[in-house]
C-alpha positions, 0 to 999 in steps of 0.5 A, spaced: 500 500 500 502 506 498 502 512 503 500 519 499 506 523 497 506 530 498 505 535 492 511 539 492 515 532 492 510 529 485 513 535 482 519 534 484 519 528 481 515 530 475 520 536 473 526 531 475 523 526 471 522 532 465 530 534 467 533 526 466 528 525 459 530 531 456 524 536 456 528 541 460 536 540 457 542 543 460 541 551 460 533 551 459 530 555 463 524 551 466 517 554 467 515 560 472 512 557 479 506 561 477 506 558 469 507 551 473 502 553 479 497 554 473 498 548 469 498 543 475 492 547 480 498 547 485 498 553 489 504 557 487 508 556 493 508 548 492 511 550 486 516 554 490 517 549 494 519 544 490 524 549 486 527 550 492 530 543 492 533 543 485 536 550 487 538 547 493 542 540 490 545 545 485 540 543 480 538 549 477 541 556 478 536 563 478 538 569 474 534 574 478 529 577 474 529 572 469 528 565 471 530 559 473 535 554 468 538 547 469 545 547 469 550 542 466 550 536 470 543 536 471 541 530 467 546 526 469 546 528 476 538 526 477 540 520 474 544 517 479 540 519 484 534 516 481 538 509 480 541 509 487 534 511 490 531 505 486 535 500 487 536 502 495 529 502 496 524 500 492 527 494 488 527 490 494 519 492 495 518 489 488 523 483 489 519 481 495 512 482 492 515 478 486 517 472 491 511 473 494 507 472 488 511 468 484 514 471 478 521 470 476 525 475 473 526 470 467 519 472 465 519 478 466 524 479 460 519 475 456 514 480 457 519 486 456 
C-alpha cells in the first residue's frame, strides 16, 4: 500500500523526471512557479517549494529577474540519484512482492 506523497515532492519528481528525459536540457530555463502553479492547480508556493530543492542540490541556478535554468550536470546528476534511490529502496519492495507472488525475473524479460 502506498502512503500519499506530498505535492511539492510529485513535482519534484515530475520536473526531475522532465530534467533526466530531456524536456528541460542543460541551460533551459524551466517554467515560472506561477506558469507551473497554473498548469498543475498547485498553489504557487508548492511550486516554490519544490524549486527550492533543485536550487538547493545545485540543480538549477536563478538569474534574478529572469528565471530559473538547469545547469550542466543536471541530467546526469538526477540520474544517479534516481538509480541509487531505486535500487536502495524500492527494488527490494518489488523483489519481495515478486517472491511473494511468484514471478521470476526470467519472465519478466519475456514480457519486456
Amino acid at each position: 500500500m502506498t502512503q500519499a506523497r506530498p505535492v511539492y515532492l510529485k513535482l519534484r519528481d515530475q520536473i526531475a523526471a522532465g530534467i533526466i528525459e530531456g524536456d528541460y536540457p542543460e541551460g533551459a530555463m524551466l517554467p515560472s512557479v506561477r506558469t507551473l502553479a497554473a498548469k498543475e492547480g498547485a498553489n504557487p508556493l508548492t511550486v516554490a517549494k519544490a524549486y527550492q530543492q533543485f536550487q538547493n542540490d545545485g540543480l538549477v541556478e536563478v538569474r534574478r529577474g529572469v528565471g530559473m535554468y538547469v545547469v550542466k550536470g543536471a541530467a546526469k546528476a538526477l540520474r544517479q540519484r534516481e538509480r541509487e534511490h531505486f535500487l536502495a529502496q524500492e527494488w527490494p519492495e518489488i523483489r519481495k512482492r515478486m517472491a511473494r507472488l511468484g514471478i521470476k525475473l526470467e519472465e519478466l524479460v519475456e514480457r519486456s
